[in-house]
C-alpha positions in Angstrom: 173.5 132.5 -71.7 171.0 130.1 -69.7 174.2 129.1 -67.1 174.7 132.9 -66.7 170.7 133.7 -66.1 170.2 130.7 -63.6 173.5 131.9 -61.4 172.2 134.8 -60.8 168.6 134.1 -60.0 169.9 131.6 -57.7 172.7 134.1 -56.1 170.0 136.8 -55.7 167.7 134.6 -53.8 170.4 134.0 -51.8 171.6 137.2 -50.9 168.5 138.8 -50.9 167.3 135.7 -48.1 170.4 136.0 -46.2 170.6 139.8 -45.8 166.9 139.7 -44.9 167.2 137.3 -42.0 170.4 139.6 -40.7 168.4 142.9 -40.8 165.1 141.6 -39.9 164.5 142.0 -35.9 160.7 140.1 -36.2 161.3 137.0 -36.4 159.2 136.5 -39.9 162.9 135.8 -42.0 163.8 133.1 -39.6 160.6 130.6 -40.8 161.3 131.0 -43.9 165.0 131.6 -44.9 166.5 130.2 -41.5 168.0 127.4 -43.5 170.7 129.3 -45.5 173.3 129.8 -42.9 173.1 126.5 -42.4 174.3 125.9 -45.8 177.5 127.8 -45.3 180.5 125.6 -45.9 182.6 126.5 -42.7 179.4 126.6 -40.6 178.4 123.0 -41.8 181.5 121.6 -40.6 181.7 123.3 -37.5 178.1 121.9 -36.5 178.8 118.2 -38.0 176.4 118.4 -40.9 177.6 115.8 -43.1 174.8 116.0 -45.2 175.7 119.4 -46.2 179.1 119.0 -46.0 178.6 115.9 -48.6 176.5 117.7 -51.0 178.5 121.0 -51.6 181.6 118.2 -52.0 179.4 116.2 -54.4 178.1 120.0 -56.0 182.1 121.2 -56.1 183.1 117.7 -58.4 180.5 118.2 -60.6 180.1 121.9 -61.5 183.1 123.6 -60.0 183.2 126.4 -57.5 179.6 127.4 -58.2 179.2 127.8 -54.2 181.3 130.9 -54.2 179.4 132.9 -56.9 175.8 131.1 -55.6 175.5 130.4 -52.1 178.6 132.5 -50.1 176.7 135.9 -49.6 179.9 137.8 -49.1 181.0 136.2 -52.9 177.9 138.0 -54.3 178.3 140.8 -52.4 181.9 140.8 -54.6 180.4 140.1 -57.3 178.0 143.4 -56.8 180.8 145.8 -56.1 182.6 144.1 -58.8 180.2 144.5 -61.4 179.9 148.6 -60.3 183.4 148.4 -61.2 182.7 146.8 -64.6 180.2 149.9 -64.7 183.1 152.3 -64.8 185.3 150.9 -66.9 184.5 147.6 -68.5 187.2 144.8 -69.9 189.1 145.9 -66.6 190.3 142.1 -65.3 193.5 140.6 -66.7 194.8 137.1 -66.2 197.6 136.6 -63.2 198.9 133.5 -61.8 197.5 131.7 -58.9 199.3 133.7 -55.5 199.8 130.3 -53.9 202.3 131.6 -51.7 199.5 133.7 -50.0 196.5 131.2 -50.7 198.0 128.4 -49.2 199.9 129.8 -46.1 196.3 131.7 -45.4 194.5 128.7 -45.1 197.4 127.0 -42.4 196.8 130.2 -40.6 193.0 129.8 -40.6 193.1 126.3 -39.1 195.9 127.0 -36.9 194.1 129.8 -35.5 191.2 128.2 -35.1 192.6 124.9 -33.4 194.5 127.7 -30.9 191.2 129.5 -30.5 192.4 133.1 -31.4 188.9 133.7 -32.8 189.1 137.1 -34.0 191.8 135.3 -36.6 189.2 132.9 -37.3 186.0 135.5 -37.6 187.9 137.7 -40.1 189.0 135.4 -42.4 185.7 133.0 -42.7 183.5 134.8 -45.3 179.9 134.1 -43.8 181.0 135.6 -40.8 182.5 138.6 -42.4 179.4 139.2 -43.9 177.3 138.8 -41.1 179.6 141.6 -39.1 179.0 143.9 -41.9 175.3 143.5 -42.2 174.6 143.3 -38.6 176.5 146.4 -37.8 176.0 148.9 -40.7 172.8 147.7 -42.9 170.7 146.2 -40.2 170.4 150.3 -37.9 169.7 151.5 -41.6 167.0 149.0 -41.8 165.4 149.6 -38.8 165.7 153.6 -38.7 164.1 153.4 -42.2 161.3 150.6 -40.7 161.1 153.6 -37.6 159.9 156.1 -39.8 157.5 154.0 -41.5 156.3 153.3 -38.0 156.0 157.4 -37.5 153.9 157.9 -40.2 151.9 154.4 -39.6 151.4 156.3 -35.9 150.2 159.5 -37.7 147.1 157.5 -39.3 146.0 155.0 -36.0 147.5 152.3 -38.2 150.0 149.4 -36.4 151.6 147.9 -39.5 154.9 149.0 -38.1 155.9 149.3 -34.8 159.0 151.4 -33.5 162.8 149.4 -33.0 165.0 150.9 -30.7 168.6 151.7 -32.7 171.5 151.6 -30.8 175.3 150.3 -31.0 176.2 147.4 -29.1 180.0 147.5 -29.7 182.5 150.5 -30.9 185.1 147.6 -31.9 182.4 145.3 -33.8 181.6 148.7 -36.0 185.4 149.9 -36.9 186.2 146.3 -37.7 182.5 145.9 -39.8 183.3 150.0 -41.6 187.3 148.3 -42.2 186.7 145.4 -43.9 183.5 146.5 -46.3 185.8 149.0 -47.7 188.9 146.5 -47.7 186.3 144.5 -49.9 184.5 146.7 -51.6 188.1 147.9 -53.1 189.4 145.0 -54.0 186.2 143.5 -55.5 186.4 147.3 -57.5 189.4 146.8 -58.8 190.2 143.1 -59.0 187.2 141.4 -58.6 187.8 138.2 -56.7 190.8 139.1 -55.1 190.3 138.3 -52.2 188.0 135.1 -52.9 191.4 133.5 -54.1 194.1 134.6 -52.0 192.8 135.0 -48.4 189.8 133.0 -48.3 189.9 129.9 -46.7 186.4 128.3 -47.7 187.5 129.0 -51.5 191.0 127.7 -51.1 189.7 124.4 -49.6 186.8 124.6 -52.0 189.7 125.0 -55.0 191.6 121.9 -53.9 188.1 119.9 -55.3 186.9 122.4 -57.9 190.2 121.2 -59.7 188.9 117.7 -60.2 185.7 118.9 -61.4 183.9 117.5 -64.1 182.3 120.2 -66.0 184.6 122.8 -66.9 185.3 126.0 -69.1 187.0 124.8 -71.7 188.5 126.7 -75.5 187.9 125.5 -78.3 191.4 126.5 -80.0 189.8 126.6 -83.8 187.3 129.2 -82.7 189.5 131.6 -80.7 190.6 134.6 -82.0 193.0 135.5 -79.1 191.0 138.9 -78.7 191.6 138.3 -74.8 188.2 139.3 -74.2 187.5 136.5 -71.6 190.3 137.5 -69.7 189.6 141.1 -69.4 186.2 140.1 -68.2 187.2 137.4 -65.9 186.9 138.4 -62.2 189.0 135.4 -61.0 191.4 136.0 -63.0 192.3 132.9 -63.9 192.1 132.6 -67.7 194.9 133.1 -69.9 193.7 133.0 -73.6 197.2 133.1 -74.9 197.9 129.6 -74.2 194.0 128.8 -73.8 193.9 127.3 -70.4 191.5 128.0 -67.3 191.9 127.7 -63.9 189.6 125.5 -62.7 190.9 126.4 -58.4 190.1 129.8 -58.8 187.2 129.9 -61.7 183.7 130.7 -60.2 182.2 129.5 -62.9 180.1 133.2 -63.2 180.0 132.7 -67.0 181.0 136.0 -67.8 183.6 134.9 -70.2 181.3 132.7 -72.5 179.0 135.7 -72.5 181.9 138.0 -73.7 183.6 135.7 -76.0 182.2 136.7 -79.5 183.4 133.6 -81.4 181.5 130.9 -79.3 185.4 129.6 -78.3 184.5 128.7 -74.8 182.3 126.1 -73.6 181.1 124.9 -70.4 181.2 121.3 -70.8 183.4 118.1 -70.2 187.1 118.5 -71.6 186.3 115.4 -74.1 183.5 117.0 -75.6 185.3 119.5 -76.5 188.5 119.1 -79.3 190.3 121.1 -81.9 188.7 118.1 -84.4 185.2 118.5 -83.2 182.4 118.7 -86.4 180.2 121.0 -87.1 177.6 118.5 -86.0 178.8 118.2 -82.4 179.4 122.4 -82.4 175.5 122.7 -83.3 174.6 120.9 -80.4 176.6 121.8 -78.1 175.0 125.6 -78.4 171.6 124.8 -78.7 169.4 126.2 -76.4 168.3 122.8 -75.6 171.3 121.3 -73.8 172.6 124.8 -72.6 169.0 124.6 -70.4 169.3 121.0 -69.7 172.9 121.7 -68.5 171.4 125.1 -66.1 168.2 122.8 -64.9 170.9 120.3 -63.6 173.0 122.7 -61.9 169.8 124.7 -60.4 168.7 121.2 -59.3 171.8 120.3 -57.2 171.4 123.8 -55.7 168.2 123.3 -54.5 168.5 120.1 -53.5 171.9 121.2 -51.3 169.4 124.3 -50.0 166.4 121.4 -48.9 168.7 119.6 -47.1 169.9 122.3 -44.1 165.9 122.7 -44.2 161.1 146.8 -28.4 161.4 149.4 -26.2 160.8 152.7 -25.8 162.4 154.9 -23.7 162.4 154.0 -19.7 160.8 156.7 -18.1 159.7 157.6 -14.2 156.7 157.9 -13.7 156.2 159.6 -17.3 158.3 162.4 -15.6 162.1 161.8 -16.2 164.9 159.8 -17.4 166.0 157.2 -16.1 170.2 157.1 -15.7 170.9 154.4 -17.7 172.7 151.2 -16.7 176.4 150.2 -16.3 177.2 146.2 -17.2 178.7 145.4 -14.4 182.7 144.1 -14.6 182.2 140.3 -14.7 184.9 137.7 -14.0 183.2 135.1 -16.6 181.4 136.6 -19.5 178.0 134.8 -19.7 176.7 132.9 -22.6 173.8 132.1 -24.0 171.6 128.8 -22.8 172.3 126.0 -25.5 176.5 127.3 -25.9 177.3 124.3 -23.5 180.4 126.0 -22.2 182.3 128.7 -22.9 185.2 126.9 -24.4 182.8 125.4 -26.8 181.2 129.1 -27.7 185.3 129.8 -28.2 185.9 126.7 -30.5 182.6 126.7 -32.8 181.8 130.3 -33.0 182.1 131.8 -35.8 181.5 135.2 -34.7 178.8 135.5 -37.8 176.3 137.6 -35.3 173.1 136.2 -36.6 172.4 135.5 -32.8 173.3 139.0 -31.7 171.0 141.0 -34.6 168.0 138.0 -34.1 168.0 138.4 -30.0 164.3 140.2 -29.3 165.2 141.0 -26.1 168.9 142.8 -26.6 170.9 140.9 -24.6 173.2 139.4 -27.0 176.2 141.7 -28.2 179.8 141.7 -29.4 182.3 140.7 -26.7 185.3 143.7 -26.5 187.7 140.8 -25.4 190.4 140.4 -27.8 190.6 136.8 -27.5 186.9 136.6 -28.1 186.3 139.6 -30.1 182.7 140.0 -31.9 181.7 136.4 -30.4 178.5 136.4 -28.5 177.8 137.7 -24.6 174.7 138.4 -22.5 174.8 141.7 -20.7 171.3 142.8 -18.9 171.2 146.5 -19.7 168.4 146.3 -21.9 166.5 143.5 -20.9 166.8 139.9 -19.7 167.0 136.5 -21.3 163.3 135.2 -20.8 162.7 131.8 -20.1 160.4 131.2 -22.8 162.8 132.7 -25.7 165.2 130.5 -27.6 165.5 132.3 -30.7 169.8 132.1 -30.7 169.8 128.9 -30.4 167.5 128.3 -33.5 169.2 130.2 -35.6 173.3 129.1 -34.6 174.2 127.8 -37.5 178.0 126.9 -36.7 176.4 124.6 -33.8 178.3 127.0 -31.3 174.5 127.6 -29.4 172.8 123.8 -29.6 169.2 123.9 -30.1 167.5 123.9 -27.1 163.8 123.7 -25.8 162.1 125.5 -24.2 161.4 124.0 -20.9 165.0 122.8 -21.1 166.5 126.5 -21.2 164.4 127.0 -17.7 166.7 124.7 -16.0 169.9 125.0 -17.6 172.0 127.8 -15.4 174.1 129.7 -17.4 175.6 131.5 -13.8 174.3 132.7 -10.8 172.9 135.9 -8.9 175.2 138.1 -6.9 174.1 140.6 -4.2 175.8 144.0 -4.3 175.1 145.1 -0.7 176.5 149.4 -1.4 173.7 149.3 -4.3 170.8 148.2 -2.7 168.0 150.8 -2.5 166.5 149.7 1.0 170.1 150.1 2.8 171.5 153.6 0.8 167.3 155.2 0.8 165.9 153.6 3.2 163.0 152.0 1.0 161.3 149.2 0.3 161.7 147.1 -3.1 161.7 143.6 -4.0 161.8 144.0 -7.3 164.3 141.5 -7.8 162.4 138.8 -5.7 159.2 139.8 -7.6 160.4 139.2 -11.1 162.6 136.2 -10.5 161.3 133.2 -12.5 162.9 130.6 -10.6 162.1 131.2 -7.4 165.7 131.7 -6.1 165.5 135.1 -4.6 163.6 135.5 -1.3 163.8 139.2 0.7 165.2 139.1 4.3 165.5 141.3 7.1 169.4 142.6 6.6 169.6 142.4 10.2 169.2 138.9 11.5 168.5 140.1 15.0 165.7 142.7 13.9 162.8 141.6 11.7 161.8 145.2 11.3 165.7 146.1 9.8 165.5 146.9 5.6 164.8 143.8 3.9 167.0 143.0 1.2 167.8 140.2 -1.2 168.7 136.5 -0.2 170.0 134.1 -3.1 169.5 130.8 -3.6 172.5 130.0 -6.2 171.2 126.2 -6.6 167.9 127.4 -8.0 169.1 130.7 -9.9 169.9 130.2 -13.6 171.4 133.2 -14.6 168.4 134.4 -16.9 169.0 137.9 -15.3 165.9 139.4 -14.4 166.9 140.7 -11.5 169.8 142.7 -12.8 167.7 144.1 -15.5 164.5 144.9 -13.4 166.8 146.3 -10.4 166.2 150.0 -9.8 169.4 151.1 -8.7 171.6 153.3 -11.1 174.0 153.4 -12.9 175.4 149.8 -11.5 172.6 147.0 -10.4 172.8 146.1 -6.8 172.2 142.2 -8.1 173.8 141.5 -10.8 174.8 137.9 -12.6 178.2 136.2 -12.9 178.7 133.7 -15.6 179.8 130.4 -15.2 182.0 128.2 -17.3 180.5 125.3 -18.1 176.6 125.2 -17.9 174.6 122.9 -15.5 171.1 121.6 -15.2 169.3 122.4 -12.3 
């Protein structure tokens, strides 16, 4: 079947682009596939694009719920496990009503969590986001430690085709929640197929109160059918009933997997009045031919592409070559930091999605899961393992809920996400009695200078004097300060962002 062969080109382009731009850490995915997120339902909304927004509408009315077996990655990624099911035991699917009195309720939770801003609510139940926890936390260290070896052997032979990527885990909770709900999917996707795609989801639920107006179809032709139930047992949605010959158009996918089963040619993808128990011979012939089964597959491949055009390293610290350095402690903040572009931190709370795109595209590690509860897997800056440079505004390219704006370069040098704090117990020159600096040194703004600590004595240790209305919270000092395990300058966050 043409319809069949075209949904899954188009679904593997899109999975395969997607997963690539999650796991790659060079920045090569985001110039070419950067646009795909941004072609996520939910995301579209939440960043006002009412182009996108528009066309999947215009795409859902036409062809049906072709978004959740073509463009949602975490639908394919159903699809995948479900057809490993298929592997083990095919004709496994039988028909069931529509669960509305899960489907529906799950959706008023979703918006009323999401209007109350109890993200994690929010971040689990959105299906771009779920995916993007489960790729950034389990496939992307797989991809890098099997890019690391590569780089080994590339090292053996003088050759720099690969270069090393530090693997480490930026939050315990973000992983339990990621290993939890790949194998709550990956079961249900098994056994059921798309379970979960029409009961809990609440893209596909809003997506399936359009896809029932739709006006191509899967339709039986009663004369043909043999009632063999074939189409039901190899329906992943679920949602056809061959006894009394009626499909669900809310919950069908539109995969094609029942046409290609049926034996008898008794389904057809078409409109329901081109389709009767009277119909001739004549209008049987062409509506099989290869000619308008392509024509039909070019359209729907068309509006696809035309939805798709529209969204258009460290290694380890050492001293001296001699010995480890402790490692750092983030410091307890009273406002977690965000990054440059989020506005404020009730906007990061209201628009994030918690896909972590941001997190697993940051080059410079600052980006990572937030433990908080009320903000759990959203984005925060911590300065461990390096700083937010001036010059970098890679998160904010590749937001695509609109939770980070886009923002330029030579703006993010005077937006101040917080402000420098002095430590006085940490600091080097006071508890060894040397010099440093380092914080001064490395501040790109200019707001540190180094002062005597004792007004009275310009030869007393000089230590670190901040100018808050100058400092924008980029952390360099924090990461760059020698003292360990806790900084003796470290940066507190503010709430809303302010140009400087």
């Amino acid at each position: 079947m043409v319809l069949r062969k075209i949904r899954i080109i188009l679904a593997a382009v899109m999975f395969i682009g997607i997963t690539w731009l999650f796991l790659d850490f060079t920045g090569t995915a985001h110039h070419l596939v950067g646009w795909m997120p941004k072609i996520q339902l939910l995301e579209a909304l939440l960043a006002s694009s009412v182009l996108i927004v528009v066309a999947i509408t215009i795409l859902t009315l036409i062809f049906g719920r072709m978004y959740c077996s073509v463009i949602c990655p975490l639908g394919i990624m159903m699809d995948i496990f479900g057809w490993l099911g298929k592997k083990a035991k095919k004709n496994r699917y039988t028909f069931s009503k529509e669960v509305k009195w899960l489907r529906y309720p799950m959706l008023v939770v979703f918006l009323v969590a999401h209007l109350a801003g109890l993200a994690v609510v929010v971040q689990l139940l959105a299906p771009y986001s779920t995916f993007g926890l489960i790729a950034t936390n389990l496939l992307q260290p797989i991809y890098q430690t099997g890019n690391n070896v590569l780089a080994y052997f590339a090292e053996q032979m003088d050759s720099y085709a690969f270069y090393h990527s530090e693997v480490w885990l930026r939050s315990v909770a973000s992983l339990v929640i990621a290993i939890v709900m790949l194998i709550v999917i990956a079961v249900l996707a098994w056994r059921n197929g798309r379970t979960w795609c029409n009961t809990i989801c609440p893209v596909g639920t809003l997506l399936s109160l359009i896809s029932r107006f739709s006006l191509l179809k899967i339709h039986f032709d009663t004369e043909k059918c043999r009632n063999c139930s074939f189409c039901s047992k190899n329906c992943k949605a679920a949602c056809i009933d061959y006894k009394t010959h009626t499909v669900d158009a809310s919950r069908c996918v539109v995969c094609g997997n029942c046409i290609e089963s049926c034996k008898f040619g008794a389904l057809k993808y078409a409109r329901k009045t081109s389709i009767t128990s009277t119909t001739s011979q004549t209008s049987q012939t062409s509506e099989t031919s290869p000619e308008n089964g392509g024509r039909r597959a070019f359209l729907i491949s068309s509006a696809l592409l035309t939805t798709a055009a529209l969204a258009q390293q460290k290694d380890k610290i050492m001293d001296g070559g001699l010995a480890d350095i402790e490692d750092k402690v983030a410091p307890e903040r009273q406002t977690p930091l965000t990054p440059p572009g989020s506005l404020s931190a009730q906007n990061m709370a209201q628009k994030c999605t918690g896909c972590q795109l941001c997190i697993s595209e940051c080059p410079n590690q600052v980006l990572r899961p937030s433990d908080d509860w009320l903000h759990l897997m959203q984005p925060v800056m911590s300065y461990e393992r390096g700083y937010c440079r001036p010059e970098c505004n890679r998160c904010s390219e590749v937001c695509p809920a609109g939770a980070i704006q886009p923002i330029q370069k030579e703006d993010k040098a005077s937006t101040q996400i917080g402000h420098a704090v002095w430590i006085k117990k940490n600091c080097i020159p006071l508890t060894d009695g040397v010099e440093c600096g380092n914080c001064a040194r490395h501040c790109p703004s200019g707001a540190i200078e180094m002062v005597p600590s004792d007004p009275d004595d310009e030869e007393s240790p000089y230590v670190p004097a901040v100018n808050e209305a100058r400092c924008i919270g980029c952390g360099a000092c924090e990461y760059l300060c020698p003292a360990r395990p806790f900084s003796a300058i470290y940066v507190e966050g503010h709430e809303v962002h302010k140009e400087i």
